[in-house]
BALOBA-1460 file (C-alpha; in Angstrom, 3 decimals):
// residues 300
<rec num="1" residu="x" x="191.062" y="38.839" z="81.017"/>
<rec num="2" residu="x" x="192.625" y="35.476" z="80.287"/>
<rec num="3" residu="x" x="193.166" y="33.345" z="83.609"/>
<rec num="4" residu="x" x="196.568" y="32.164" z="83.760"/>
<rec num="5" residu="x" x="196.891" y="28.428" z="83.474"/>
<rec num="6" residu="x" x="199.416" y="26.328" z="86.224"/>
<rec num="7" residu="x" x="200.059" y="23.124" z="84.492"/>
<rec num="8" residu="x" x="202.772" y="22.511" z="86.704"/>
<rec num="9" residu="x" x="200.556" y="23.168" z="89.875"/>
<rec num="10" residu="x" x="198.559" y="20.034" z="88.975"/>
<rec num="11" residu="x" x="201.287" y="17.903" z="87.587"/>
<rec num="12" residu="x" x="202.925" y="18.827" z="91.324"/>
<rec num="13" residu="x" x="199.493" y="17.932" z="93.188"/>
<rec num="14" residu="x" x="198.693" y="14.835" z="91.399"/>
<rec num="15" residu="x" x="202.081" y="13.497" z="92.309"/>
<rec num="16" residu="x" x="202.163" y="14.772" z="95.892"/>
<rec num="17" residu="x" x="198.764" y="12.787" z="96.254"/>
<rec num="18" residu="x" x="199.543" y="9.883" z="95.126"/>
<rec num="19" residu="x" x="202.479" y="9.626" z="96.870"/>
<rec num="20" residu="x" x="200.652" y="9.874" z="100.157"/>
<rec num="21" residu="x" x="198.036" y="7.337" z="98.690"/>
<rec num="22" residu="x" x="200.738" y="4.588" z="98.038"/>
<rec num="23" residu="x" x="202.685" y="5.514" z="101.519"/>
<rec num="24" residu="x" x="199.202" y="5.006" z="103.632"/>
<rec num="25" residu="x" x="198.182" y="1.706" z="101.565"/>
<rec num="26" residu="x" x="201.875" y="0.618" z="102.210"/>
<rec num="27" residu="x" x="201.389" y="1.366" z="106.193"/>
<rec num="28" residu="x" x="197.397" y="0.008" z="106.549"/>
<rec num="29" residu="x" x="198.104" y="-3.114" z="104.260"/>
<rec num="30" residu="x" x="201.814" y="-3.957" z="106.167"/>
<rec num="31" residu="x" x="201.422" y="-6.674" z="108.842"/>
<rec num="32" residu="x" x="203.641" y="-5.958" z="110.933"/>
<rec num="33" residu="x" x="201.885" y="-2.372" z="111.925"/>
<rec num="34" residu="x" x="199.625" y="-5.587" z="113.990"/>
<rec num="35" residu="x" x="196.512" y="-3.184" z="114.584"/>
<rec num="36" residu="x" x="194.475" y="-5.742" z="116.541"/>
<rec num="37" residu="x" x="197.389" y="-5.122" z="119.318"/>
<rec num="38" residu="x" x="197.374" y="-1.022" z="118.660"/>
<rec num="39" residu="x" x="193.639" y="-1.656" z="119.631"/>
<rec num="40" residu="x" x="194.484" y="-4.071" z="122.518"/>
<rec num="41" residu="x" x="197.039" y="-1.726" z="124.154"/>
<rec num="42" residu="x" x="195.363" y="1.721" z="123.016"/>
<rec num="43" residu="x" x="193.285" y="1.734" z="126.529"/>
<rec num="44" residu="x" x="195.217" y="-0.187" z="128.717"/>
<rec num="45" residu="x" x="195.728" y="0.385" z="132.452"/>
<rec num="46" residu="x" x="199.475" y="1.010" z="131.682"/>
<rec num="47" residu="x" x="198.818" y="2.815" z="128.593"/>
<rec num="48" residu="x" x="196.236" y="5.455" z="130.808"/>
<rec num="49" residu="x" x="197.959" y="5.343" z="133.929"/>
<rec num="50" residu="x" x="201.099" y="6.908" z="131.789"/>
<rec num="51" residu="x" x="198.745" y="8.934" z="129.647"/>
<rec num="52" residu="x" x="197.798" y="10.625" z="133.008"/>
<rec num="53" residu="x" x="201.663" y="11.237" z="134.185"/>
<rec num="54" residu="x" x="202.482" y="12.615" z="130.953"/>
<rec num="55" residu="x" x="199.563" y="15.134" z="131.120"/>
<rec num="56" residu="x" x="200.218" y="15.667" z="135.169"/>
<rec num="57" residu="x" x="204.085" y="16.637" z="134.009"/>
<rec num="58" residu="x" x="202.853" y="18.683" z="131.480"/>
<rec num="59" residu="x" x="200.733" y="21.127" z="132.973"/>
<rec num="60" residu="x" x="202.803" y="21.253" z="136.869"/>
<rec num="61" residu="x" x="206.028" y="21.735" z="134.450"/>
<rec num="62" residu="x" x="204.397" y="24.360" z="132.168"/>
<rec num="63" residu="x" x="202.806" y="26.413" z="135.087"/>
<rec num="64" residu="x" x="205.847" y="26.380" z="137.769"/>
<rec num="65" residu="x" x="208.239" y="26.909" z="134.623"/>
<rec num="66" residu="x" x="206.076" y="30.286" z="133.835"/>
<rec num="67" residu="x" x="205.499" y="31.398" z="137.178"/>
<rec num="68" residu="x" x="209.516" y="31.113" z="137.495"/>
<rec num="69" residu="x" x="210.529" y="32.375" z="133.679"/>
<rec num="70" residu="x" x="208.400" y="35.250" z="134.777"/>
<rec num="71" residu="x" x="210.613" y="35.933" z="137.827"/>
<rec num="72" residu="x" x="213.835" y="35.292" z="135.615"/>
<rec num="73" residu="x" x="212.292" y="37.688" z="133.100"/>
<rec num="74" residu="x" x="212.031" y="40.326" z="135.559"/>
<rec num="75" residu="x" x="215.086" y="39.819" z="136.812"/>
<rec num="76" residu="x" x="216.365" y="40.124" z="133.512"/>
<rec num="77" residu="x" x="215.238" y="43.677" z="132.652"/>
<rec num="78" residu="x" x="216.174" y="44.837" z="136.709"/>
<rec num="79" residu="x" x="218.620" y="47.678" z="136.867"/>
<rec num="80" residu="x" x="219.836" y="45.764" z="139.776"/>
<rec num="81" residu="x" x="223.490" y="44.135" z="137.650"/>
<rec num="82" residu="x" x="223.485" y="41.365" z="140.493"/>
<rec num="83" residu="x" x="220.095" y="39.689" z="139.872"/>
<rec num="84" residu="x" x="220.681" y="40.998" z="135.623"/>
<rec num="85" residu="x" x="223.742" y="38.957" z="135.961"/>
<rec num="86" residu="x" x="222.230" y="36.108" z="137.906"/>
<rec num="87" residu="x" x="219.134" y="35.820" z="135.364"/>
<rec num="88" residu="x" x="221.357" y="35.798" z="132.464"/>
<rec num="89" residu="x" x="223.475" y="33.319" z="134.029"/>
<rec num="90" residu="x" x="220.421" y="30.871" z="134.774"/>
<rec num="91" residu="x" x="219.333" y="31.332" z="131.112"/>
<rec num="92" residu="x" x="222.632" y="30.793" z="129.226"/>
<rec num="93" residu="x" x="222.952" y="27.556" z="131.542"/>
<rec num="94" residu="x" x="219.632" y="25.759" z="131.046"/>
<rec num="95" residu="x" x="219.223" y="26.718" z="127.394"/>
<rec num="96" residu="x" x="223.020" y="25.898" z="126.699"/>
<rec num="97" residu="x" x="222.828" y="22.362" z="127.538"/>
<rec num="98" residu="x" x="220.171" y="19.857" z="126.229"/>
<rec num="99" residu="x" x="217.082" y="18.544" z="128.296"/>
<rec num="100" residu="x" x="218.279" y="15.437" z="128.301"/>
<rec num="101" residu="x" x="221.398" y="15.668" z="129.935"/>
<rec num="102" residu="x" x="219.562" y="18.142" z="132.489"/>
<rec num="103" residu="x" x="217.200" y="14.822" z="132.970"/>
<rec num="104" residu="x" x="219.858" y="12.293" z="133.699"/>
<rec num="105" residu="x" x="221.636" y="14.740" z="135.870"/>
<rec num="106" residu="x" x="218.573" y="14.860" z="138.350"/>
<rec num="107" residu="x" x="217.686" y="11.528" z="138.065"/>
<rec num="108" residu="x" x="221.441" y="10.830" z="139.538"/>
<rec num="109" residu="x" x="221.742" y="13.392" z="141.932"/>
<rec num="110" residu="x" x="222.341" y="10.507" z="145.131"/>
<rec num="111" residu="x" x="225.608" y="10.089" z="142.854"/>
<rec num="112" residu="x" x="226.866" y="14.013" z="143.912"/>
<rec num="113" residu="x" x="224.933" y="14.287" z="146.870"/>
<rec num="114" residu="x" x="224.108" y="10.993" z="148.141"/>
<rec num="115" residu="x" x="221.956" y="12.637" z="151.379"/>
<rec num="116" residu="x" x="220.444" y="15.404" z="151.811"/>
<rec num="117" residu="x" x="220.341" y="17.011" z="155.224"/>
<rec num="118" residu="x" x="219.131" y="20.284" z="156.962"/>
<rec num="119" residu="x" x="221.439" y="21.870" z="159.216"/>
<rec num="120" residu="x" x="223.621" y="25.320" z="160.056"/>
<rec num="121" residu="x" x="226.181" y="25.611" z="157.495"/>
<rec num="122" residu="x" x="230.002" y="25.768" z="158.363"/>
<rec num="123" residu="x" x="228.640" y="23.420" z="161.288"/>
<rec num="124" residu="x" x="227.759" y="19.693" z="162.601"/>
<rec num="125" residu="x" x="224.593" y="20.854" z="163.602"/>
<rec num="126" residu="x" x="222.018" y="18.775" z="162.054"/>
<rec num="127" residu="x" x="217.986" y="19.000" z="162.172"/>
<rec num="128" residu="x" x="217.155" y="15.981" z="159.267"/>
<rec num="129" residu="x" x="218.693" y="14.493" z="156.931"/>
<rec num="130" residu="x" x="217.264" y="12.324" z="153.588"/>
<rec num="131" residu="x" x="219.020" y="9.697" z="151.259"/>
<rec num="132" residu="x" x="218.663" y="12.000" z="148.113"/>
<rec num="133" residu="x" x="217.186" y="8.815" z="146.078"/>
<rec num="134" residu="x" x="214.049" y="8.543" z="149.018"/>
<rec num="135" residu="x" x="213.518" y="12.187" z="148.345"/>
<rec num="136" residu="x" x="214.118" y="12.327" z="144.863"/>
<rec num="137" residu="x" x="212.429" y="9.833" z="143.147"/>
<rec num="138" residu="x" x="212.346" y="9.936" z="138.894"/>
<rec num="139" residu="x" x="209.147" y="11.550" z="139.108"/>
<rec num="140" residu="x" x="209.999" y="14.259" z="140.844"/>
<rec num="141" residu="x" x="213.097" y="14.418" z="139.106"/>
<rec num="142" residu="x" x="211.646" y="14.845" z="136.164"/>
<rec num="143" residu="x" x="209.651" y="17.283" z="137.387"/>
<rec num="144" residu="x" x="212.489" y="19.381" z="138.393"/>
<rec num="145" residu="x" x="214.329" y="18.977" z="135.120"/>
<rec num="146" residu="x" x="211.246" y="20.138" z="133.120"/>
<rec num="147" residu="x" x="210.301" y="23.168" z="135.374"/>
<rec num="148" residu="x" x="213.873" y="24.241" z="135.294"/>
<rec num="149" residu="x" x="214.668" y="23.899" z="131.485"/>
<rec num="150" residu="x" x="211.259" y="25.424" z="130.661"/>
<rec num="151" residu="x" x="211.671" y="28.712" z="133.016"/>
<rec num="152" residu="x" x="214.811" y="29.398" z="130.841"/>
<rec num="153" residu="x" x="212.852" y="29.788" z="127.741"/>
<rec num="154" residu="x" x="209.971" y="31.143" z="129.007"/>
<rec num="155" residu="x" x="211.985" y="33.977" z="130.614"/>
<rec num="156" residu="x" x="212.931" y="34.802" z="127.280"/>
<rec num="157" residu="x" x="209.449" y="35.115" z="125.954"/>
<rec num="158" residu="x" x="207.907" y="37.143" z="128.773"/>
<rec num="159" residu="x" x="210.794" y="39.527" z="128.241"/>
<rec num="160" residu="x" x="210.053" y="40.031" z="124.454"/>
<rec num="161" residu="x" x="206.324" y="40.265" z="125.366"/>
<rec num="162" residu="x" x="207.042" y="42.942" z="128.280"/>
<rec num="163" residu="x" x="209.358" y="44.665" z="125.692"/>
<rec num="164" residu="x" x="206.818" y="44.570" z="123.405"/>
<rec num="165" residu="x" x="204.826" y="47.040" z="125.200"/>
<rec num="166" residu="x" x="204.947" y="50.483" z="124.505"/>
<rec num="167" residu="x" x="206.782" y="52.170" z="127.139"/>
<rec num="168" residu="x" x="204.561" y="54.757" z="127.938"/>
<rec num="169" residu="x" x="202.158" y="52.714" z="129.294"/>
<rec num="170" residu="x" x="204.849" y="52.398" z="132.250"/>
<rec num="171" residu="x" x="205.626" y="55.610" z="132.524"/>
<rec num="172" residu="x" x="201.571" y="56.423" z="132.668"/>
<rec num="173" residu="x" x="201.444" y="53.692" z="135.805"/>
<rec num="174" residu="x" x="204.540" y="55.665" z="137.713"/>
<rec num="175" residu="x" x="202.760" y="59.019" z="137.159"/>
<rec num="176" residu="x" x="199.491" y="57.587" z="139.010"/>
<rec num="177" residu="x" x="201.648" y="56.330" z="142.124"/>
<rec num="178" residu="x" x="202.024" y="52.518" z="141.229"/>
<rec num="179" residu="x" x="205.171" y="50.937" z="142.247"/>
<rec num="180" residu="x" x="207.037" y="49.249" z="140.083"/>
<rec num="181" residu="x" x="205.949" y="45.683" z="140.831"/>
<rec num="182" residu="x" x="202.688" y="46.764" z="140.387"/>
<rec num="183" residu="x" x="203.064" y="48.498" z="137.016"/>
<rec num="184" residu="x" x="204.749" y="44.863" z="135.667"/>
<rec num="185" residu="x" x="202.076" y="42.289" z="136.975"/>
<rec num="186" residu="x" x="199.058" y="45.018" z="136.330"/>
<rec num="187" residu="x" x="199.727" y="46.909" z="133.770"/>
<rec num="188" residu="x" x="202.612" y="45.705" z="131.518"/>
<rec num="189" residu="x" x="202.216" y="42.019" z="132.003"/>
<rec num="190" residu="x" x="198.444" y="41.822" z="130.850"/>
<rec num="191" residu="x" x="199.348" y="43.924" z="127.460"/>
<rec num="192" residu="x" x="202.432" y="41.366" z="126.809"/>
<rec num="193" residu="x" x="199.872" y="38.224" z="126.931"/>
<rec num="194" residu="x" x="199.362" y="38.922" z="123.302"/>
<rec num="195" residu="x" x="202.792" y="38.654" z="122.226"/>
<rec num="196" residu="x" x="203.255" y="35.601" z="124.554"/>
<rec num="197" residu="x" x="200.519" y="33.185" z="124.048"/>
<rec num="198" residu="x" x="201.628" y="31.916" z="120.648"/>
<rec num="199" residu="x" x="204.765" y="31.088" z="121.580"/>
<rec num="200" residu="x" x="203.840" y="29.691" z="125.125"/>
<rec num="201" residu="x" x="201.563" y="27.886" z="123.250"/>
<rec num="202" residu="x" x="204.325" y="26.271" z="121.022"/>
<rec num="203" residu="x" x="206.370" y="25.222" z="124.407"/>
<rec num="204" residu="x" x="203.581" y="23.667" z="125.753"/>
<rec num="205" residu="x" x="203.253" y="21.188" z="122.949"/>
<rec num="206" residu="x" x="206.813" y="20.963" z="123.413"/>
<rec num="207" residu="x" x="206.823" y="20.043" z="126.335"/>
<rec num="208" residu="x" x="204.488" y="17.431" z="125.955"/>
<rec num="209" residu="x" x="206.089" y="15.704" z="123.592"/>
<rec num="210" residu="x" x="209.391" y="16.747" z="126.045"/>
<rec num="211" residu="x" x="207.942" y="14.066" z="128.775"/>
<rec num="212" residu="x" x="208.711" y="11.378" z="126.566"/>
<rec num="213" residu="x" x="212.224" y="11.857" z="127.740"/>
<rec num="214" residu="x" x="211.737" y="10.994" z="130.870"/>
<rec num="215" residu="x" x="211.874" y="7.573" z="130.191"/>
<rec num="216" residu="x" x="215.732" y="7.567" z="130.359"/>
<rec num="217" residu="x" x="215.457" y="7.906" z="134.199"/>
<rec num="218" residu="x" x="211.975" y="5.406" z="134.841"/>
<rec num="219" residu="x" x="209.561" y="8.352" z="134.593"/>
<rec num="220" residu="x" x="206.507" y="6.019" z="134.442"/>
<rec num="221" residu="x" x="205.551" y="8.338" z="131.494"/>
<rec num="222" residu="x" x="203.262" y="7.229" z="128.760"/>
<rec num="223" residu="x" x="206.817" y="6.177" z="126.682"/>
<rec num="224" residu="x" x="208.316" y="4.239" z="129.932"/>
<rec num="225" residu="x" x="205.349" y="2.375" z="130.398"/>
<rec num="226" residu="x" x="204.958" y="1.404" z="126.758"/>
<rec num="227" residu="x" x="208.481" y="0.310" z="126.842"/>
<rec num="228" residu="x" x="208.067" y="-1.946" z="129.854"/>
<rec num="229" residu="x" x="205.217" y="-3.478" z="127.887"/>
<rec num="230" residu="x" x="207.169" y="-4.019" z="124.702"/>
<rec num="231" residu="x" x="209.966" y="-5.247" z="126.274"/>
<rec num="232" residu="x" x="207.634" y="-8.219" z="127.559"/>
<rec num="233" residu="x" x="205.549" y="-9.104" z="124.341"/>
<rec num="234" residu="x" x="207.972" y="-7.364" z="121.545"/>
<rec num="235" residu="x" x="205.583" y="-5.604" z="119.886"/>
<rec num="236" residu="x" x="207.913" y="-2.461" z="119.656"/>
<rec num="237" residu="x" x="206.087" y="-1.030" z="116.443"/>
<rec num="238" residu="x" x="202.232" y="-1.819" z="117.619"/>
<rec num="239" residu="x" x="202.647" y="0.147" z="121.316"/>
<rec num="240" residu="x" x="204.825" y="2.990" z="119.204"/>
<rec num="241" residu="x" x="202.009" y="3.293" z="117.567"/>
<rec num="242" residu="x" x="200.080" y="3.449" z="120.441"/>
<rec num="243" residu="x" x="202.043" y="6.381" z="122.225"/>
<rec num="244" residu="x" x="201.822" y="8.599" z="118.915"/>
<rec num="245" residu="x" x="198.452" y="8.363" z="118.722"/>
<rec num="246" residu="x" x="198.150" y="9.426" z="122.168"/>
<rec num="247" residu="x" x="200.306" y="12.264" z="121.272"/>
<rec num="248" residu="x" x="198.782" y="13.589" z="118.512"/>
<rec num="249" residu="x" x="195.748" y="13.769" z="120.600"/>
<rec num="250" residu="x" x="197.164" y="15.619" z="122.861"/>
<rec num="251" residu="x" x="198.695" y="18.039" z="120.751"/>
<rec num="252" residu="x" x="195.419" y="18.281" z="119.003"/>
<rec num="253" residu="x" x="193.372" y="19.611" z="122.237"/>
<rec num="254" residu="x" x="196.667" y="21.864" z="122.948"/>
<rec num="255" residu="x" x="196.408" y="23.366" z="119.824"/>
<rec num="256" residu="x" x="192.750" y="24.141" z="119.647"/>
<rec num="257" residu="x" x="193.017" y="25.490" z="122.802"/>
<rec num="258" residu="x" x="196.681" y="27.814" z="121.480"/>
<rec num="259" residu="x" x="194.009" y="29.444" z="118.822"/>
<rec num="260" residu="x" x="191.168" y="30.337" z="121.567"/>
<rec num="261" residu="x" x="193.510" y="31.971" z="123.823"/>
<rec num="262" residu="x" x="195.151" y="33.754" z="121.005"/>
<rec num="263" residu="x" x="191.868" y="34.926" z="119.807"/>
<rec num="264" residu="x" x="190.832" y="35.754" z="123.290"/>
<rec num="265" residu="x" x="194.269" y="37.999" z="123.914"/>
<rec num="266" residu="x" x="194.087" y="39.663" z="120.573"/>
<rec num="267" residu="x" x="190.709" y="41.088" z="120.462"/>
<rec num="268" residu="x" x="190.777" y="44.313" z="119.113"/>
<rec num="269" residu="x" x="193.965" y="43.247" z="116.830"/>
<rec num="270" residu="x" x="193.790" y="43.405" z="112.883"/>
<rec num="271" residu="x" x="194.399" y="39.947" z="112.291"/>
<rec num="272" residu="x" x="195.007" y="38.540" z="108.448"/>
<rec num="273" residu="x" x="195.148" y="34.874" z="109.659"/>
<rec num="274" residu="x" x="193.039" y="31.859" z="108.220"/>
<rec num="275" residu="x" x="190.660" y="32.625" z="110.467"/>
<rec num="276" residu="x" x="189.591" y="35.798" z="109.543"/>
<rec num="277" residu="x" x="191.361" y="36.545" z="106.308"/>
<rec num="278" residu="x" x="188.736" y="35.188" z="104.359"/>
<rec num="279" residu="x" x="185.981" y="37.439" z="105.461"/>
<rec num="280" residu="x" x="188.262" y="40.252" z="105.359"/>
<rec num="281" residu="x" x="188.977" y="39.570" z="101.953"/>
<rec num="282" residu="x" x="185.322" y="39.613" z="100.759"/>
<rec num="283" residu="x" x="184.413" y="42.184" z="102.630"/>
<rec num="284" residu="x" x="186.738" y="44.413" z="101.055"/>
<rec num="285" residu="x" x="185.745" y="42.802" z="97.452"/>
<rec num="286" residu="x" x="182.097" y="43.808" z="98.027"/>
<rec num="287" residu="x" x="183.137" y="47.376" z="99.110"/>
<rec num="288" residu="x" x="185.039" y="47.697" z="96.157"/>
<rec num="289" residu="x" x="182.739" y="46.363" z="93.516"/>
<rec num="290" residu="x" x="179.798" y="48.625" z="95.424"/>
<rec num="291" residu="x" x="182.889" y="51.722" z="95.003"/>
<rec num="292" residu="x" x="183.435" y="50.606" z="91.299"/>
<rec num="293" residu="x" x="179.655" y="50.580" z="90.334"/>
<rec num="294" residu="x" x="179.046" y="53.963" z="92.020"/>
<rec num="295" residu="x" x="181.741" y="54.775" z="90.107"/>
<rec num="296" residu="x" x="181.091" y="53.783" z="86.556"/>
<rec num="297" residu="x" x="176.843" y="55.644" z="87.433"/>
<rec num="298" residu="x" x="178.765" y="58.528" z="88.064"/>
<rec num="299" residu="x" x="179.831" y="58.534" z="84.511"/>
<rec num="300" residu="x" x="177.617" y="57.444" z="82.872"/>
């Protein structure tokens, strides 16, 4: 058999390689990318201490956002219309309008509600009361405005995961006595891990890079504290630099750690991905060479 030839393929691959060639000599010869101040800035006290905020935002956002998109998802598939119609209501809300906006909002609140108090409603009776910016700071509305976006999406996901089960295994739970709470968070919720890791795993990284938004509001995020660098020295390119790199570490160490929790949820799975599609592949070229051998003996 005569291999087919691809001219095209390497015409396509030459170009495509030197065109990232000349763009990365372009970048590392241009002096204005200024790396002896990427290097300066890359581990500064400002530079870490917003490295640290980012990754604090990250992971409290993430984990209240699915602890409560879990809670909206159940909601969502009650047969109770009220908290159905309350779920889907919270969803179509918080996915409807963009994070931003949701960021702002919070970081304003003292303009609606310019105290906060705790009383009896319909009443003059107060216990305390709080100047809404003292007890919302931009942190912690950040924090809010995170948590609250991400349990709309992740709502979504648990409920294709829990969806994703067979029913049966329900219906197995109710016939040995569990309740119905306890058939979601020990039977059904464990099965639908594998259908919601990858994608829980793609909103984390976005919401890493989501904390970058914060900055609108004085988040002291990694962003907001570059900013209040550059806008001292003016070296807006060098500390941008600075904060992607820091990024794509991050999202490095998220996504190594996406694959092992995949892996660990899908044991038992027939998987055809890079990891394993390779030895699948020769595997089943080895059986069938050994099957084609026999074969050809047999005749003979």
């Amino acid at each position: 058999m005569i291999p087919l030839r691809h001219p095209f393929r390497w015409i396509t691959g030459a170009l495509t390689v030197a065109v990232l060639a000349a763009a990365l000599l372009s970048l590392a010869s241009n002096p204005n990318l200024d790396t002896p101040t990427v290097l300066q800035y890359l581990f500064h006290p400002a530079i870490i201490r917003g490295l640290g905020t980012t990754i604090w935002l990250t992971v409290v956002a993430m984990v209240l956002g699915l602890a409560g998109g879990t809670v909206v998802a159940v909601m969502r598939l009650s047969a109770n219309p009220v908290l159905r119609y309350v779920a889907t209501a919270y969803i179509w809300f918080f996915r409807g309008t963009p994070l931003l906006v949701q960021i702002i909002f919070w970081g304003f609140l003292g303009a609606l509600y310019p105290v906060l108090s705790l009383g009896i409603p319909l009443t003059e009776i107060t216990f305390a009361q709080i100047a809404t910016s003292t007890a919302i700071g931009a942190t912690a509305a950040s924090l809010i405005a995170l948590t609250t976006n991400e349990a709309a999406y992740a709502a979504e996901i648990v409920r294709a995961g829990i969806l994703a089960v067979d029913s049966g295994q329900a219906e197995a739970a109710s016939a040995l006595g569990l309740t119905g709470a306890q058939t979601t968070f020990r039977v059904v919720l464990p099965q639908a891990m594998r259908v919601i890791v990858p994608p829980m795993g793609n909103e984390t990284i976005t919401m890493l890079k989501s904390t970058s938004l914060v900055s609108v509001i004085g988040g002291a995020d990694l962003l907001s504290n570059a900013q209040s660098i550059y806008a001292q020295n003016f070296k807006v390119i060098p500390l941008l630099v600075v904060v992607a790199l820091w990024f794509l570490v991050l999202t490095s160490v998220l996504t190594i750690g996406q694959g092992f929790l995949e892996r660990r949820f899908g044991r038992g799975i027939n998987r055809t991905g890079p990891s394993g599609g390779f030895v699948a592949r020769w595997i089943s070229s080895r059986r069938d060479k050994a099957l084609r051998i026999e074969s050809e003996e047999q005749h003979q």
